[in-house]
Backbone as a ProteinNet text record, in pm:
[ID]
protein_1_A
[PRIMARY]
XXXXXXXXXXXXXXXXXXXXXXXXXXXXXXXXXXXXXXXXXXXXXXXXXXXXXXXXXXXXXXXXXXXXXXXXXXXXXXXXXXXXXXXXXXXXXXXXXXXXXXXXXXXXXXXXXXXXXXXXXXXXXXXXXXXXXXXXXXXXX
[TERTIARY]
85.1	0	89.4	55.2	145.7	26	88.3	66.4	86.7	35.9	83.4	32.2	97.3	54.3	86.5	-1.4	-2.5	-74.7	-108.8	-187.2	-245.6	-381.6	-518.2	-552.9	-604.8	-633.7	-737.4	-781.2	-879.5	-926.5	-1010.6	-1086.1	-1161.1	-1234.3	-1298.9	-1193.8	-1021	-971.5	-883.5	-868.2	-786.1	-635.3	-588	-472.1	-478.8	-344.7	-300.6	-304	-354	-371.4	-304.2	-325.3	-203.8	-306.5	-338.6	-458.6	-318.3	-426.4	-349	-474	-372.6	-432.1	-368.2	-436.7	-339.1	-428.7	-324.2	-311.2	-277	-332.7	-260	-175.6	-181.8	-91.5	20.8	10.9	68.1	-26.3	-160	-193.1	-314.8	-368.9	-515.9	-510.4	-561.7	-566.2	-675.7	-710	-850.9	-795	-872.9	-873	-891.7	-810.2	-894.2	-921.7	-867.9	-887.7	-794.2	-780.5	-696.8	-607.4	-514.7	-431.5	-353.9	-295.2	-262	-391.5	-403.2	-487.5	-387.2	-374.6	-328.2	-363.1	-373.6	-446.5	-334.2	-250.8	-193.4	-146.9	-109.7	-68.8	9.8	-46.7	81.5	68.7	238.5	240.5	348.5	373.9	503.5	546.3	477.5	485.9	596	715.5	811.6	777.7	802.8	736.8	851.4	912.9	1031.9	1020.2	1092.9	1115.6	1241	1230.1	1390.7	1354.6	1423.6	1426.2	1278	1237.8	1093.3	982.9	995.3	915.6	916.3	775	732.3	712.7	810	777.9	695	685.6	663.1	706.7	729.4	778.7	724.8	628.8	541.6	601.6	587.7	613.6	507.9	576	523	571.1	632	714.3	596	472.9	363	380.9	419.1	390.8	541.2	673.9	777.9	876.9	871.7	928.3	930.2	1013.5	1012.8	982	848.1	804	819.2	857.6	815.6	720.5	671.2	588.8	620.4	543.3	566.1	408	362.8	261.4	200.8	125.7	24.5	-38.2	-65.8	-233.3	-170.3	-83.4	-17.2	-154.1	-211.6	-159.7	-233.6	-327	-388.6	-407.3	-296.9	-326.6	-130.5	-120.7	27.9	35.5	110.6	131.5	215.2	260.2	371.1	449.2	568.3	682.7	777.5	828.6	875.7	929.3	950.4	998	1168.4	1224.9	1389.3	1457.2	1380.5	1460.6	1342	1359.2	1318.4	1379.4	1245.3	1311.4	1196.5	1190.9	1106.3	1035.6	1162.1	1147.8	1240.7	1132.1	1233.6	1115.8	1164.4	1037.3	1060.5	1030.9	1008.6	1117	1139.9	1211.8	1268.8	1403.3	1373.7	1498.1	1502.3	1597.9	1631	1776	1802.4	1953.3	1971.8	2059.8	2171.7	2286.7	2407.1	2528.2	2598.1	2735.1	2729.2	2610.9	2558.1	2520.2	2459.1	2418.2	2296	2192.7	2122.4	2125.7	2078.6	2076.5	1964	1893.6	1789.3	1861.2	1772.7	1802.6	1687.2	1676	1591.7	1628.4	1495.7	1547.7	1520.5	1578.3	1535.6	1572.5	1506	1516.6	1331.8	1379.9	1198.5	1134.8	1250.5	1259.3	1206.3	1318.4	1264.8	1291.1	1140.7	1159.1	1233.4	1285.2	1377.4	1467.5	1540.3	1685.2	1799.7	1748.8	1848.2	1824.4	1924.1	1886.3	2023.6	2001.4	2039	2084.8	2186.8	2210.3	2217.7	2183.7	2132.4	2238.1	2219.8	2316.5	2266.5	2248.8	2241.2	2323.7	2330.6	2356.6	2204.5	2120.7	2021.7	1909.3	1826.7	1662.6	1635.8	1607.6	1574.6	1657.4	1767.7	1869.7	1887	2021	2005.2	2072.4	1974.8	2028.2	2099.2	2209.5	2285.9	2306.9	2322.2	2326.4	2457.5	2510.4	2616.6	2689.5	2787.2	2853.4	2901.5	2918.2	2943.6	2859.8	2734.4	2639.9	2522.5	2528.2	2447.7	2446.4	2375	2370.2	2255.4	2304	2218.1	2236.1	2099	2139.6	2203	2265	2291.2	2178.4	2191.1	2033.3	2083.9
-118.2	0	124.3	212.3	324.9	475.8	564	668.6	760.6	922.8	1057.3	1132.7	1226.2	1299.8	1441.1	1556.4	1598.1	1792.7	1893.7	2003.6	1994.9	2013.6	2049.3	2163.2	2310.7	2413.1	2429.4	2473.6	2471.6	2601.5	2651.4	2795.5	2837.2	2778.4	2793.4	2853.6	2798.6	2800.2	2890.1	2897.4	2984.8	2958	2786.4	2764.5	2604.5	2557.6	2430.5	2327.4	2179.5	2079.1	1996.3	1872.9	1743	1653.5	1621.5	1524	1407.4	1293.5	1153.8	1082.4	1016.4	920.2	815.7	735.7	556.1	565.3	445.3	385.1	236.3	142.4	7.3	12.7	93.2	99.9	199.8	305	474.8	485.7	457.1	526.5	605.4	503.7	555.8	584.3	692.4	733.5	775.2	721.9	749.8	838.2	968.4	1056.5	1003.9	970.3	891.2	997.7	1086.8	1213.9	1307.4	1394.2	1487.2	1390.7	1396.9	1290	1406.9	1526	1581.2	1722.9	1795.7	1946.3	2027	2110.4	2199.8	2358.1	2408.6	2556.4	2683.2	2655.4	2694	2655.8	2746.2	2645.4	2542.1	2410.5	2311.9	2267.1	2273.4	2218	2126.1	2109.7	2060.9	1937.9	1838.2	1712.4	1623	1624.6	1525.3	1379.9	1289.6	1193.5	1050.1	1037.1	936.1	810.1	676.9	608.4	588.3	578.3	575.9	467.8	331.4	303.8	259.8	141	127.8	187.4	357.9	422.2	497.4	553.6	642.1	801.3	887.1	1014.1	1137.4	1239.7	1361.7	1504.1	1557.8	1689.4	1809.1	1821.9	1961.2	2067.9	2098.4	2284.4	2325.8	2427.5	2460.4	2594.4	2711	2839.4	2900.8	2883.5	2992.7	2926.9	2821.2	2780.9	2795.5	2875	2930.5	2808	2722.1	2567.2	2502.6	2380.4	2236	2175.1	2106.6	2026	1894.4	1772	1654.1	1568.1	1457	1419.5	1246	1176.9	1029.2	912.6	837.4	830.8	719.3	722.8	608	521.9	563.6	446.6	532.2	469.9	516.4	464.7	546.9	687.3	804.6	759.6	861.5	962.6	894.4	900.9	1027.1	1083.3	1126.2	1198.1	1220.4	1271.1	1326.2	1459.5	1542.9	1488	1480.5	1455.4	1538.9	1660.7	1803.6	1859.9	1998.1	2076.8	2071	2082.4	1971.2	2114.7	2235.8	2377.7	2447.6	2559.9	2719.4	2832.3	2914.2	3040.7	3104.2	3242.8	3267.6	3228.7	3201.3	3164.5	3060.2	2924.5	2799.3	2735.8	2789.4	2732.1	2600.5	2495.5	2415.9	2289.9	2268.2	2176.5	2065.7	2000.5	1883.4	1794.5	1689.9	1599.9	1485.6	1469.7	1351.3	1283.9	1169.7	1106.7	1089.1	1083.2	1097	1103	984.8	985.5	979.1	901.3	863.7	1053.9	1140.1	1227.7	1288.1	1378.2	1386.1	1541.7	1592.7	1717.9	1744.3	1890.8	2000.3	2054.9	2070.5	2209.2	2283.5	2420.9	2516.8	2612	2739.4	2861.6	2940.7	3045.7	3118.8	3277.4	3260.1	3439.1	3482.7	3591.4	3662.1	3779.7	3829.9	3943.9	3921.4	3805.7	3763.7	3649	3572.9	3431.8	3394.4	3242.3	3208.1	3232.7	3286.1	3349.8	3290.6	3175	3199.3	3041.2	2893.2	2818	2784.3	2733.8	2735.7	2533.7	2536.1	2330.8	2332	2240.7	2222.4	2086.2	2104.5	1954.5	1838.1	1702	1679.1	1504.8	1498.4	1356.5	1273.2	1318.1	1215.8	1313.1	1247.5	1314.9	1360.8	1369.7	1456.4	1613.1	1589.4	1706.9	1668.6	1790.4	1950.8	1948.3	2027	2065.9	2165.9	2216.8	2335	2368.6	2483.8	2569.7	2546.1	2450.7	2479.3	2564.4	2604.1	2777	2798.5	2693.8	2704	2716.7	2654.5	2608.3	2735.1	2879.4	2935.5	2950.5	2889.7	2960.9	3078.8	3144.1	3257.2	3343.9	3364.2	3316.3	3491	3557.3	3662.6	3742.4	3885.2	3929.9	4046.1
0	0	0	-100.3	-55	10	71.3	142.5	89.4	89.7	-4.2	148.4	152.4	233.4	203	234.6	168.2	262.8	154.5	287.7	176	272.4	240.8	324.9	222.7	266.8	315.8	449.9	527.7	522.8	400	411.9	509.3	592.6	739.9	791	850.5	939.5	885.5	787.1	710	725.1	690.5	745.9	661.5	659.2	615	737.8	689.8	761.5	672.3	735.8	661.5	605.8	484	444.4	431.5	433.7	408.8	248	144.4	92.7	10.8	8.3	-20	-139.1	-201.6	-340.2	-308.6	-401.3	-425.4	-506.3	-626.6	-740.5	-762.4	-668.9	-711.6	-807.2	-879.6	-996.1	-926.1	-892.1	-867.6	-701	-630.8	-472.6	-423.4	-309.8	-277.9	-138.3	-118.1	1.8	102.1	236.7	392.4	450.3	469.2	547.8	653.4	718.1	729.4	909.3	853.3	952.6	1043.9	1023.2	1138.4	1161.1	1217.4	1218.9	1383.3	1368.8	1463.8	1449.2	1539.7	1557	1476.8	1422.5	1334	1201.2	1119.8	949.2	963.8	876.3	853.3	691.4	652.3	481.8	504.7	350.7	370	431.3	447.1	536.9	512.8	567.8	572.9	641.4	593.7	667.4	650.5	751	757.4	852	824.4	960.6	1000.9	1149.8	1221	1341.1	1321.4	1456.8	1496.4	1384.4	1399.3	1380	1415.1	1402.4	1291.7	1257.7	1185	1218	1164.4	1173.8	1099.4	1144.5	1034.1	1069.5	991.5	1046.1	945.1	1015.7	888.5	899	780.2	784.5	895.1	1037.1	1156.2	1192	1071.8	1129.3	1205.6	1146.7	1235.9	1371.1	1409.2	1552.6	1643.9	1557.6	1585	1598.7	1537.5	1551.2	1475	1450	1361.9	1437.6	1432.5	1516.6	1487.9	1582.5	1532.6	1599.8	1526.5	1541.4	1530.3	1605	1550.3	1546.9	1465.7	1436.6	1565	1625.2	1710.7	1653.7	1535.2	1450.2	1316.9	1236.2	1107.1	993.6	890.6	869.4	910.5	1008.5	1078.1	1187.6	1257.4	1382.1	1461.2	1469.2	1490.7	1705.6	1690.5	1832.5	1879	1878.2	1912.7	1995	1917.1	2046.8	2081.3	2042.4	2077.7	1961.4	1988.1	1938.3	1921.8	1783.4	1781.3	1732.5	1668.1	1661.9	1690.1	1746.7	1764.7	1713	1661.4	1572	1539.7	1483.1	1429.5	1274	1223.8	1063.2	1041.7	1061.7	1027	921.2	772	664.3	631	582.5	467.1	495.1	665.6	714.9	647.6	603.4	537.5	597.7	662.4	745.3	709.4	743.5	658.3	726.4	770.9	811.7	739.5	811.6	711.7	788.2	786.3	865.8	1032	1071.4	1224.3	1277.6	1194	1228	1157.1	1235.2	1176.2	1101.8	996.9	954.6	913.6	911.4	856.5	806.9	680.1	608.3	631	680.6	656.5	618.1	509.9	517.5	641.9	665.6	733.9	746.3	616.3	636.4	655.3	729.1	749	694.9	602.7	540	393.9	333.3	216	160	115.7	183.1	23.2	59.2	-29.7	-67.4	21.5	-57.2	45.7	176.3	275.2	329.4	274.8	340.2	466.9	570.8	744	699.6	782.3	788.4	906.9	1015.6	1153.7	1157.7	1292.7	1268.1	1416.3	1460	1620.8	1584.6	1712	1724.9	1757	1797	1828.8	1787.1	1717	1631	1731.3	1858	1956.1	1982.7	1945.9	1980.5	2056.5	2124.1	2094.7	1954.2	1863.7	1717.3	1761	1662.2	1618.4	1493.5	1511	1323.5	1303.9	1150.3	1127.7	1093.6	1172.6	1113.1	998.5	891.3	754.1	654.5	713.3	574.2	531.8	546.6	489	337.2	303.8	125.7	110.1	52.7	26.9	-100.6	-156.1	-314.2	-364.4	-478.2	-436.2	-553.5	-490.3	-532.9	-642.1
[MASK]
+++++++++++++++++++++++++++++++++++++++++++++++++++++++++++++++++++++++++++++++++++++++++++++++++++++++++++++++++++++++++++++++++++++++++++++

């Protein structure tokens, strides 16, 4: 079975939620319904496993954080397990193992978006993350 996950714009709430929907084939996908919701925007759904488990890590800057998450009742069901960076502008989170360490890339500029991505660095998916002091790219204008 495969999984897509995905934001679905919530015009009521005026904000992004996380829809979930499966396929037998990748061709054809039927909608199950909105698998994370939180009182602020979420896009962007990273969704990994480590260590048995299943994670996700939505785009969460309105909630001033990269939040993660790990699932209870997969693919519906998720459950905050903390906050792994803080900032005001940490957009479009994306993590990835590499050399017994873990790394984010985010941008984070608040001035003007896209022009500024940040490399994070931890020993354990929990942290404590740190900004690597080398890795800003920032594109030139």
């Amino acid at each position: 079975m495969w999984y897509m996950f995905f934001e679905v714009y919530n015009l009521r709430a005026d904000k992004g939620e996380i829809g979930v929907a499966s396929s037998r084939d990748g061709l054809s996908w039927q909608y199950l319904q909105i698998a994370l919701s939180k009182p602020f925007h979420l896009s962007y759904p990273y969704v990994f496993e480590w260590m048995d488990d299943l994670y996700m890590v939505p785009e969460s800057y309105r909630a001033g954080s990269v939040r993660l998450y790990r699932t209870s009742d997969f693919p519906t069901r998720w459950s905050f397990v903390g906050e792994i960076l803080k900032g005001p502008h940490l957009v479009d989170s994306s993590l990835f193992r590499f050399n017994d360490r873990w790394w984010c890339f985010a941008e984070t500029n608040c001035e003007i978006k896209c022009d500024t991505l940040n490399l994070f660095h931890a020993d354990d998916l929990h942290g404590p993350w740190q900004e690597h002091p080398k890795a800003l790219c920032k594109r030139p204008i």
